[in-house]
TORTIVEX-854291 format. One record per residue (C-alpha): x, y, z; residue in one letter. Coordinates in nm, 4 decimals. Each point is the difference from the previous one (the first is absolute). Layout:
// TORTIVEX-854291
+----------+----------+----------+---------+
|       c1 |       c2 |       c3 | residuo |
+----------+----------+----------+---------+
|        X |        Y |        Z |       A |
...
+----------+----------+----------+---------+
***
This chain:
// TORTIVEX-854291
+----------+----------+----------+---------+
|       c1 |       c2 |       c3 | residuo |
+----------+----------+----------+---------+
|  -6.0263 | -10.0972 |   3.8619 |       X |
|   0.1069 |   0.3485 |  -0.1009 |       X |
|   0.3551 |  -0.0775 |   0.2714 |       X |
|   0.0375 |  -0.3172 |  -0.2342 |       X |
|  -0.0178 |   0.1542 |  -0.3306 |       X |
|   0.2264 |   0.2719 |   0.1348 |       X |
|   0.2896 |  -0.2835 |   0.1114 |       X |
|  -0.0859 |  -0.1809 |  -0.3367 |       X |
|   0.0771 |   0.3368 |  -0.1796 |       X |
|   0.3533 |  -0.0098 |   0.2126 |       X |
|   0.0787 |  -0.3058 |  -0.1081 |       X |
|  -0.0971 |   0.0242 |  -0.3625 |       X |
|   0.2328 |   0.2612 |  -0.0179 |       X |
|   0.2949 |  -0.1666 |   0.2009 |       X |
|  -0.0560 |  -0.3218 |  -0.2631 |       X |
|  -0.0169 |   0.2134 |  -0.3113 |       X |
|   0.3375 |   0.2061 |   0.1086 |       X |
|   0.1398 |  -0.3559 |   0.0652 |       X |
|   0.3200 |  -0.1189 |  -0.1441 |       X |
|   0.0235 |  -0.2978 |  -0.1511 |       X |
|   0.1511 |  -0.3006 |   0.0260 |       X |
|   0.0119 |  -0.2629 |  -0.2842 |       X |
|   0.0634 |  -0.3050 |   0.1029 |       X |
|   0.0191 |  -0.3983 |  -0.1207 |       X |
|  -0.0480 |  -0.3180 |   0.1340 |       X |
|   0.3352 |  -0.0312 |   0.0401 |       X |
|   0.0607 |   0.3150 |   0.2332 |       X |
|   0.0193 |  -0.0504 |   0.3746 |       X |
|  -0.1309 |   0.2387 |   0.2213 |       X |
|  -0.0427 |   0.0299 |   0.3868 |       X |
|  -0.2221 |   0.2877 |   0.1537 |       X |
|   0.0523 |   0.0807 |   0.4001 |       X |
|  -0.1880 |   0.2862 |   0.1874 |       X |
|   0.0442 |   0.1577 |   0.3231 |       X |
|   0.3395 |  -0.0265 |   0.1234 |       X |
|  -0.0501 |   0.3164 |   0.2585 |       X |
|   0.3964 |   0.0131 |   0.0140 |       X |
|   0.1164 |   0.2060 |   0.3143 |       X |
|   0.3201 |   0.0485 |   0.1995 |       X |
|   0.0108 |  -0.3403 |   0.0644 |       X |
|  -0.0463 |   0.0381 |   0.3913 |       X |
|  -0.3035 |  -0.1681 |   0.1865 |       X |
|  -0.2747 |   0.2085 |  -0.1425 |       X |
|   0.0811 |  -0.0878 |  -0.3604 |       X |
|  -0.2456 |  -0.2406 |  -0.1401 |       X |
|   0.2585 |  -0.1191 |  -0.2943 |       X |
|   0.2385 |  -0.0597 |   0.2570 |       X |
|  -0.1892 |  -0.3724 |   0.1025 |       X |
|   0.0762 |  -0.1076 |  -0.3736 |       X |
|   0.2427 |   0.1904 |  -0.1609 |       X |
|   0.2423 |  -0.3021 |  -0.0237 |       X |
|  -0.2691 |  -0.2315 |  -0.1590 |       X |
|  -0.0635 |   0.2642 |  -0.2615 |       X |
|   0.3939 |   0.0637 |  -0.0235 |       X |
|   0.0989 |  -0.3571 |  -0.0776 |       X |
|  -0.3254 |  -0.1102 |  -0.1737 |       X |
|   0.0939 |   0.3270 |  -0.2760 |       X |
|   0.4054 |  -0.0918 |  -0.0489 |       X |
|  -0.0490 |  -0.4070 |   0.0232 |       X |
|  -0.3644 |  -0.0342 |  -0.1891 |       X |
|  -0.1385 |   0.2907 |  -0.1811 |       X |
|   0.3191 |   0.1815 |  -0.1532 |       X |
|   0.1833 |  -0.3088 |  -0.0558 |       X |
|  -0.3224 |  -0.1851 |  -0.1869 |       X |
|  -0.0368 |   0.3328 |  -0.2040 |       X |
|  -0.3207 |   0.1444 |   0.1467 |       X |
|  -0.1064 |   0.3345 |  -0.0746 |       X |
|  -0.0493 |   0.1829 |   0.3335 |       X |
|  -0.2876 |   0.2141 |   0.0512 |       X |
|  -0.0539 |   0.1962 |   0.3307 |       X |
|  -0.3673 |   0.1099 |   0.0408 |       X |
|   0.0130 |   0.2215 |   0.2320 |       X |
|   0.0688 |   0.0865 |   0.3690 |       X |
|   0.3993 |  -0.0813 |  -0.0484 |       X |
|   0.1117 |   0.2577 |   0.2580 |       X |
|  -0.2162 |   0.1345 |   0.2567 |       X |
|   0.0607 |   0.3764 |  -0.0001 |       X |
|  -0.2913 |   0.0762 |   0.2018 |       X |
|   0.2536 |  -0.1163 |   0.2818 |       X |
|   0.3576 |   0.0759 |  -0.1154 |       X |
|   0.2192 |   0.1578 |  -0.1987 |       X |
|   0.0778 |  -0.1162 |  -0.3329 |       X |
|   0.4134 |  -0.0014 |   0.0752 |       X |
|  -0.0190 |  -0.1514 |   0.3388 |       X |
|  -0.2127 |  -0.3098 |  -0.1946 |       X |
|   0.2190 |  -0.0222 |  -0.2585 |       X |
|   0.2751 |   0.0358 |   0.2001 |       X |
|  -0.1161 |  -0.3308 |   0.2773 |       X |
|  -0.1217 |  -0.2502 |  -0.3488 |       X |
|   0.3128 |   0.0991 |  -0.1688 |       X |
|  -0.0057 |  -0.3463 |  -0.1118 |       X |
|  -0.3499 |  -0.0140 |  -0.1860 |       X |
|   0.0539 |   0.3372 |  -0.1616 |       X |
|   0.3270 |  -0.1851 |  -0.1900 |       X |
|  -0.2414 |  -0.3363 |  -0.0477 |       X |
|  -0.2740 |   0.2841 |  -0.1725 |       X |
|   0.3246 |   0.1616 |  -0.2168 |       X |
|   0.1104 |  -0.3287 |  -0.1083 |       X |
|  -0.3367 |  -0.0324 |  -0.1429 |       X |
|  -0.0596 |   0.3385 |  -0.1313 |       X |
|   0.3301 |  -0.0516 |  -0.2133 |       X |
|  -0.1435 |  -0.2681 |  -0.1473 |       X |
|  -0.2988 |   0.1477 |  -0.1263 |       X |
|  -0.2250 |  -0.1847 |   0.2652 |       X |
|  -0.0942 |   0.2128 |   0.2723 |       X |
|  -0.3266 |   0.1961 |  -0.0313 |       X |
|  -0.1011 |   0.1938 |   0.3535 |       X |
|  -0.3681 |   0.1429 |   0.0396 |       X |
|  -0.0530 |   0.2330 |   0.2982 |       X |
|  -0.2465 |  -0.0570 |   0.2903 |       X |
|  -0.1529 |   0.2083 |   0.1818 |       X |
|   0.2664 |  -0.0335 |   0.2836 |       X |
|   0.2394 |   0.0802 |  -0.2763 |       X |
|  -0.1764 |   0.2713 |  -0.1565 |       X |
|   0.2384 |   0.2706 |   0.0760 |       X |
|   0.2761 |  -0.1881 |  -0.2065 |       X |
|  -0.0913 |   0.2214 |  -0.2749 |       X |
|   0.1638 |   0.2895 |   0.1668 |       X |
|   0.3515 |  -0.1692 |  -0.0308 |       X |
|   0.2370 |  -0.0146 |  -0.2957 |       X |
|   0.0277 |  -0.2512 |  -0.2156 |       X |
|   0.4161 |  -0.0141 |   0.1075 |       X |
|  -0.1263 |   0.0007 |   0.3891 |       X |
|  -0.2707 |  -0.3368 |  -0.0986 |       X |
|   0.2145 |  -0.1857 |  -0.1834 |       X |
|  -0.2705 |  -0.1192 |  -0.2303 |       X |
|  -0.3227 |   0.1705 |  -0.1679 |       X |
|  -0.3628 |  -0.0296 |   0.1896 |       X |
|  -0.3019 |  -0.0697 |  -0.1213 |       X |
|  -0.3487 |   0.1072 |   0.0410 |       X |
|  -0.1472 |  -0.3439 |  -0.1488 |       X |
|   0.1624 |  -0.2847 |  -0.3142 |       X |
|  -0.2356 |  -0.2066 |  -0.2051 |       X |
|   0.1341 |  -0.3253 |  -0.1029 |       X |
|  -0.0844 |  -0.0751 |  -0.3293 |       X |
|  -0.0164 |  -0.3527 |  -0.1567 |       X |
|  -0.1887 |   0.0091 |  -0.3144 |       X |
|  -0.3237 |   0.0960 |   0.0335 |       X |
|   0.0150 |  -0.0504 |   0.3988 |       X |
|   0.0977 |   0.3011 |   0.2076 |       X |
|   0.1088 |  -0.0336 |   0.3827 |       X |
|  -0.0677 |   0.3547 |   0.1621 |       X |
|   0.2533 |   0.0413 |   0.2863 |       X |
|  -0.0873 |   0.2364 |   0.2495 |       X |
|   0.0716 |   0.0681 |   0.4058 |       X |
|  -0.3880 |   0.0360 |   0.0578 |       X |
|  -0.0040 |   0.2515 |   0.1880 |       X |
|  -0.1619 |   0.2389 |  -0.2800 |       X |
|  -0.3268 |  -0.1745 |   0.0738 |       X |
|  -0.0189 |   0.1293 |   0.3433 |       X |
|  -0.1734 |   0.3120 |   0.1261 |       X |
|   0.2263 |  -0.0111 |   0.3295 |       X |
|   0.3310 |   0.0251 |  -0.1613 |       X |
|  -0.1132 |   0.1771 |  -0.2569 |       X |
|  -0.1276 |   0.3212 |   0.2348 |       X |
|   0.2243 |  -0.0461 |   0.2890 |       X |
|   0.3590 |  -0.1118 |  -0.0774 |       X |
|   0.1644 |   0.2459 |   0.0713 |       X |
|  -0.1067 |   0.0441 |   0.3331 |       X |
|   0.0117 |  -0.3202 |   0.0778 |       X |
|   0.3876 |   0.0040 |  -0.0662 |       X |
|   0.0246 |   0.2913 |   0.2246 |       X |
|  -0.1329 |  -0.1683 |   0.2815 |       X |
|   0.1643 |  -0.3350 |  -0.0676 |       X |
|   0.3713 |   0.2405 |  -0.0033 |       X |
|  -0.0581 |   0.2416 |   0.2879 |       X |
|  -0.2179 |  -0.2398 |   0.2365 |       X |
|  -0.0027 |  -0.3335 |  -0.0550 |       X |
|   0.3570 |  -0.0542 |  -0.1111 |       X |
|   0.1331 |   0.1808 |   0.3841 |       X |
|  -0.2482 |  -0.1890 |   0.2029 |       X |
|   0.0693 |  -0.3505 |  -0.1822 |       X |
|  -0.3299 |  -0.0660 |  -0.1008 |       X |
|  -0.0218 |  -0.2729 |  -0.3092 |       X |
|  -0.0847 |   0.0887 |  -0.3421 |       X |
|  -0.3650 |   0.0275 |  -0.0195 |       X |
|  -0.1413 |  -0.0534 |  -0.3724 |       X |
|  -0.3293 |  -0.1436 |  -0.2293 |       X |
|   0.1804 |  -0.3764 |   0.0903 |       X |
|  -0.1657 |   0.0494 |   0.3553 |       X |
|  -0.3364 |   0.0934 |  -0.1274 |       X |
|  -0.2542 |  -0.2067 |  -0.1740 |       X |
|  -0.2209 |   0.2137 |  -0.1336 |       X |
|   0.2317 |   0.2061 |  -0.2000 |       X |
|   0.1497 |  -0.3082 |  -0.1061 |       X |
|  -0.2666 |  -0.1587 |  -0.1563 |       X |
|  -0.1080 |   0.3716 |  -0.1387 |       X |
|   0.3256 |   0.0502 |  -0.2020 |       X |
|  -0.0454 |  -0.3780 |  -0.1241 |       X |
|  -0.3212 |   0.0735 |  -0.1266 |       X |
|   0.0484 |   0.2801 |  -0.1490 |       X |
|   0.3036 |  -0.1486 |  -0.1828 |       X |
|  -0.2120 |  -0.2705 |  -0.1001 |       X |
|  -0.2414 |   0.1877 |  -0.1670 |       X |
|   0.2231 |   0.1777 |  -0.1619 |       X |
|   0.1774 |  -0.3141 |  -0.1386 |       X |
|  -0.3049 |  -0.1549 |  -0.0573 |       X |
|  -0.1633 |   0.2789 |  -0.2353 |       X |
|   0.3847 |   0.0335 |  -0.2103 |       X |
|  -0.0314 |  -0.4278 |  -0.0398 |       X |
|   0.3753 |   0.0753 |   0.1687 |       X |
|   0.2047 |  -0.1416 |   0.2928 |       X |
|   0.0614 |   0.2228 |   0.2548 |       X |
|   0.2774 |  -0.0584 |   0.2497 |       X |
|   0.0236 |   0.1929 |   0.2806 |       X |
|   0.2200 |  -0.0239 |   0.3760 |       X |
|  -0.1111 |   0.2712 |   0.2957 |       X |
|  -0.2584 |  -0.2019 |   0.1588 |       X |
|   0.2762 |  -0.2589 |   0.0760 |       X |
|  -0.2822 |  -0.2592 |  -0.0389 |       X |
|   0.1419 |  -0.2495 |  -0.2932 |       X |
|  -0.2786 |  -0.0629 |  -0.2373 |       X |
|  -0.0445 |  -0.2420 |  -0.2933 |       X |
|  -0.2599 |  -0.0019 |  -0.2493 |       X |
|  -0.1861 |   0.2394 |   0.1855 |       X |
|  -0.0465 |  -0.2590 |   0.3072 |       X |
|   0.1641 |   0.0995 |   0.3690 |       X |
|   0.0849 |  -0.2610 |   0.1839 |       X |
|  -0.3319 |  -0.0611 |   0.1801 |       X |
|  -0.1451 |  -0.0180 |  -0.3829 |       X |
|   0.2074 |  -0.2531 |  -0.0688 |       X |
|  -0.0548 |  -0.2287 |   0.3142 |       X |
|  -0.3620 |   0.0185 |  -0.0700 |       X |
|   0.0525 |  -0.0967 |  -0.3626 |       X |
|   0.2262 |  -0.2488 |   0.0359 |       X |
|  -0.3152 |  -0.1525 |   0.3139 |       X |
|  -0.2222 |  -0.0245 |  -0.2905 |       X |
|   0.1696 |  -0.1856 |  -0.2101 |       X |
|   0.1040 |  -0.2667 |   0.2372 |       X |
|  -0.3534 |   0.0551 |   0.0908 |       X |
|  -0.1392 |  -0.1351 |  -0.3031 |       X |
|   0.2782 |  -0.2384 |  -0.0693 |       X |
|  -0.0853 |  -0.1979 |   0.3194 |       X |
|  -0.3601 |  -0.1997 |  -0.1157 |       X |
|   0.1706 |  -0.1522 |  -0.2772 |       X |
|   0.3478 |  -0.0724 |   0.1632 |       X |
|   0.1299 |  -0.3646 |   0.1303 |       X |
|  -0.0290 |  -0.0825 |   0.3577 |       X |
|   0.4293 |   0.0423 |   0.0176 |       X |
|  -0.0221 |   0.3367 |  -0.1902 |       X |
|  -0.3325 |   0.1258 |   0.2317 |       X |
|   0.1904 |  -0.0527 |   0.3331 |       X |
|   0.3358 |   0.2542 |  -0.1378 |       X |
|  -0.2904 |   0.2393 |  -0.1792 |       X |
|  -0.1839 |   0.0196 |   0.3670 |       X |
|   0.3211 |   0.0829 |   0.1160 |       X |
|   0.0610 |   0.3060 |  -0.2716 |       X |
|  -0.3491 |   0.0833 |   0.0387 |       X |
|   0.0344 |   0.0281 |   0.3495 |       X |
|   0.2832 |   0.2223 |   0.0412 |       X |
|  -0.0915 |   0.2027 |  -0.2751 |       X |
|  -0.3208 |   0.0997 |   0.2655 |       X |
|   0.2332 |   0.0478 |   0.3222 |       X |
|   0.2057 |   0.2343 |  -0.2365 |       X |
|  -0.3074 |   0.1685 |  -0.1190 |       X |
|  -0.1127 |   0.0486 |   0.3865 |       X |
|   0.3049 |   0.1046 |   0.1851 |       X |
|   0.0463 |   0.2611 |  -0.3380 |       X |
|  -0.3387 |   0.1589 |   0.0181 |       X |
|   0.0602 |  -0.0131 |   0.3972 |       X |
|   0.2957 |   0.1753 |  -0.0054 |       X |
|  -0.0201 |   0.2425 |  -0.2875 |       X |
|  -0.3987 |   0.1188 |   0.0926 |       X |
|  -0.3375 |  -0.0122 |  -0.1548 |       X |
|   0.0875 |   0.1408 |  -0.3249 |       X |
|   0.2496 |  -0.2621 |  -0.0885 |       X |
|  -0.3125 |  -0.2300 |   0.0175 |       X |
|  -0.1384 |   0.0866 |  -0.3495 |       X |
|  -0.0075 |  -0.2556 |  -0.3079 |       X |
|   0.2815 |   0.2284 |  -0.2025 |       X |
|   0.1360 |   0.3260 |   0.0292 |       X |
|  -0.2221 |   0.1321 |  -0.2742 |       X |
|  -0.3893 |  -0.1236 |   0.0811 |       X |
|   0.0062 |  -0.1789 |  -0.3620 |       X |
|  -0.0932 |  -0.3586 |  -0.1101 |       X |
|   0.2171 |  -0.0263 |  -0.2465 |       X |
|   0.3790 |   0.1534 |   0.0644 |       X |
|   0.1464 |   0.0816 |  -0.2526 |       X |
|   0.3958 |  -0.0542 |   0.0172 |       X |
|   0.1632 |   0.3570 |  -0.0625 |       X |
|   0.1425 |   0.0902 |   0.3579 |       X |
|   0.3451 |  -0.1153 |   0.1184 |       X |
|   0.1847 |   0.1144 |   0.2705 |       X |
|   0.3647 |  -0.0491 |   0.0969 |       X |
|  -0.0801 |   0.0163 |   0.3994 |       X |
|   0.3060 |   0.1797 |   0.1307 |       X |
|   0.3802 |  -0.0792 |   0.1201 |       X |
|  -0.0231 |   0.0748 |   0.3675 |       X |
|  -0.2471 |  -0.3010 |   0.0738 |       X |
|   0.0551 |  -0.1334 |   0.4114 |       X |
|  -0.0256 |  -0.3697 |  -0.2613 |       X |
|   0.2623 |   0.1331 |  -0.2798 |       X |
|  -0.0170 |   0.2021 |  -0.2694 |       X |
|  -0.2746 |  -0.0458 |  -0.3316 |       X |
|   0.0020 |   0.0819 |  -0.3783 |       X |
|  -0.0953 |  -0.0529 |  -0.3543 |       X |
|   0.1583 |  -0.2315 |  -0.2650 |       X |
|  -0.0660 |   0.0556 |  -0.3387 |       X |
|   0.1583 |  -0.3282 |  -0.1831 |       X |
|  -0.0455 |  -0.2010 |  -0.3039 |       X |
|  -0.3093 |   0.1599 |  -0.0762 |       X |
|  -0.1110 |  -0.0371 |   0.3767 |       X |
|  -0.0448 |   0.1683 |   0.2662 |       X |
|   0.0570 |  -0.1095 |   0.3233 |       X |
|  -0.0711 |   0.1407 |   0.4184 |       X |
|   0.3424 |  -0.0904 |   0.1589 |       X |
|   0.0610 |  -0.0523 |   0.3723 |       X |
|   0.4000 |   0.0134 |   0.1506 |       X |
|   0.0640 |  -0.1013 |   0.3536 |       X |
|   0.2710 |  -0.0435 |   0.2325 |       X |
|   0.0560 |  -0.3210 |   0.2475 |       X |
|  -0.1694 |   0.2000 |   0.2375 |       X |
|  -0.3831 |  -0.0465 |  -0.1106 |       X |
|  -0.2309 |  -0.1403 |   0.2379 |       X |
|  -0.0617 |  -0.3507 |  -0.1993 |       X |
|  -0.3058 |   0.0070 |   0.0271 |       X |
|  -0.0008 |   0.2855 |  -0.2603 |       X |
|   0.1862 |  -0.2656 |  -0.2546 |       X |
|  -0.1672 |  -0.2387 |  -0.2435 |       X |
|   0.2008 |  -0.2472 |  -0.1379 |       X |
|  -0.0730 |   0.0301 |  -0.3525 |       X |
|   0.3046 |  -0.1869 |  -0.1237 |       X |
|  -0.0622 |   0.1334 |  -0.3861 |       X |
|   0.0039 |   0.3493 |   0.1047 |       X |
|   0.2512 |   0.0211 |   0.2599 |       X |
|   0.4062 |   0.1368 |  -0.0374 |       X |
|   0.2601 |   0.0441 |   0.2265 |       X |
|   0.1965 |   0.2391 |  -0.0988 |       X |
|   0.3482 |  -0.1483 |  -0.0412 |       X |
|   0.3022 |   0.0783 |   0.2616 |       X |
|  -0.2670 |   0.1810 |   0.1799 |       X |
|  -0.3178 |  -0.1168 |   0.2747 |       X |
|  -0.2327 |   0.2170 |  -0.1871 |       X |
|  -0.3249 |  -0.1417 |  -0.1782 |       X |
|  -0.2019 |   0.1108 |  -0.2809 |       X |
|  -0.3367 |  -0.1463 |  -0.0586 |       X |
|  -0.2494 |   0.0076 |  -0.2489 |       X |
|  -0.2956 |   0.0744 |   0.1222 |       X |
|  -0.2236 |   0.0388 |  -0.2843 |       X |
|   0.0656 |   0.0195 |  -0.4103 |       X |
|  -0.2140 |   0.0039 |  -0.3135 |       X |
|   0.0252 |   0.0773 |  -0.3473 |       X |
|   0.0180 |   0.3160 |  -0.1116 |       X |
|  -0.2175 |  -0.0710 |  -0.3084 |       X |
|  -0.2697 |  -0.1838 |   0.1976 |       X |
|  -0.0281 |   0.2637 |   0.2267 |       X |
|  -0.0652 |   0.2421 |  -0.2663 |       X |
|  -0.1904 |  -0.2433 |  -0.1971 |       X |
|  -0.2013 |   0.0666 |   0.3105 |       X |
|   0.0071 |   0.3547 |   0.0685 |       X |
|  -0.1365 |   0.0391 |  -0.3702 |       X |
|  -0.2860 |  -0.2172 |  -0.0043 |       X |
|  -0.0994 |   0.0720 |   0.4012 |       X |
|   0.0092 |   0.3611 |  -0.0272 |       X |
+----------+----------+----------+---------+
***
């Protein structure tokens, strides 16, 4: 308890030296995390998806007017040198600028990133960020990497970078970060949770590389989405009972081979141990996925967990949702809706579950 009030103490102070954002319903804005870019050989993680990122930036996002937020985790200086990155993703540094000269390009470090505060401004090409709080009337979205909430990064960092550099980096070994362990995942979400929870705020976060929605991971949502079918089926026709047995019963072979391959702690009801979740967590998931790249829409007055893809993806991974499907024109990339609410029913409620 006394670790938790500490990290809540971090972050109360990161979201109270926040700068803000207003925003309307008719602003656009996308949030990515955790690009990792490297030198672009074989041990850079960007280097899978850089062109999906590339083209989905010119041809969607700066040509729709989206406002571009990086959360974190853009280059991964743990690994390389800031001028040999910028130097290999020449391309996406210009695709940032063009942004950044129109007043929509806000970057937030990470804690891969961290050390980005020891360049110039001249050498960056753009300010950084510690956090940004979107602010819509009365409803404020806290950006924030997410690594704050974590004891591990928070103590060892540093040394950390210096073994990533000096060992890893000359022996080839892959990037090895909180994506590849659950525990401190579902740490950091909780304690961003809470947080959120307790201000009656959003918080979005990236570092865990886990996209999130209303608080529910993936698993959440399979089991959700069981129940309802669940209790949809008694009263259903005889046509419409033989496609929900269907849904219900690949909803449970998704459940099983997830908790089977992800362990015992994946197995829980939600990430949190609570009844009732309360929707205040989202997470952008990260741009180096081995199924595409994730983010965050904010639209409309929605907000919206985005999945691209190349031709590539095992189908199996596809769901042919005809409504929320695009093909991104003169190009074979995809972007998908995966999930979207209102952003005043959500915090319709946040205030009346918290």
């Amino acid at each position: 308890m006394i670790k938790d009030n500490h990290y809540f103490q971090l972050l109360e102070k990161l979201y109270k030296e926040s700068p803000e954002l207003k925003i309307s319903a008719k602003d656009k804005i996308v949030i990515f995390s955790d690009l990792h870019m490297g030198d672009g050989r074989s041990m850079d993680d960007f280097h899978r998806n850089s062109q999906l990122f590339l083209t989905a930036l010119k041809k969607y996002y700066f040509k729709n007017n989206y406002i571009l937020v990086l959360n974190g985790d853009v280059e991964e200086l743990h690994r390389y040198q800031l001028n040999r990155i910028k130097k290999q993703w020449k391309e996406v540094y210009e695709i940032f600028c063009q942004f950044y000269e129109k007043n929509r390009l806000y970057k937030i470090y990470g804690n891969h990133d961290s050390r980005l505060f020891g360049y110039k401004e001249s050498e960056l090409g753009c300010p950084t960020l510690k956090s940004l709080t979107l602010k819509m009337k009365d409803k404020e979205l806290f950006i924030f990497h997410g690594h704050q909430a974590s004891f591990y990064y928070n103590t060892f960092d540093d040394l950390m970078s210096l073994a990533l550099k000096f060992v890893a980096v000359p022996l080839r070994i892959k990037s090895y970060s909180v994506a590849h362990n659950n525990m401190k995942k579902s740490h950091i979400e909780k304690m961003a949770y809470d947080f959120a929870k307790r201000k009656k705020i959003i918080s979005i976060i990236g570092h865990t590389h886990r996209p999130l929605f209303e608080s529910r991971s993936k698993l959440d949502t399979l089991k959700f989405r069981m129940e309802s079918l669940l209790r949809e089926f008694p009263n259903a026709s005889r046509k419409n009972k033989v496609i929900l047995e269907s849904d219900i019963k690949q909803c449970k072979n998704e459940i099983e081979r997830h908790a089977n391959r992800r362990g015992k702690e994946h197995s829980i009801s939600t990430l949190y141990s609570e009844d009732i979740i309360v929707p205040c967590v989202f997470n952008s998931g990260s741009v180096i996925g081995k199924r595409g790249m994730t983010s965050i829409e904010i639209t409309e007055g929605n907000i919206s967990l985005i999945h691209w893809y190349g031709p590539d993806i095992d189908k199996k991974y596809i769901k042919e949702d005809i409504d929320y499907l695009m093909k991104l024109e003169g190009t074979d990339y995809t972007r998908h809706i995966l999930k979207h609410d209102s952003l005043d029913y959500i915090f319709t409620r946040i205030r009346l579950l918290s």
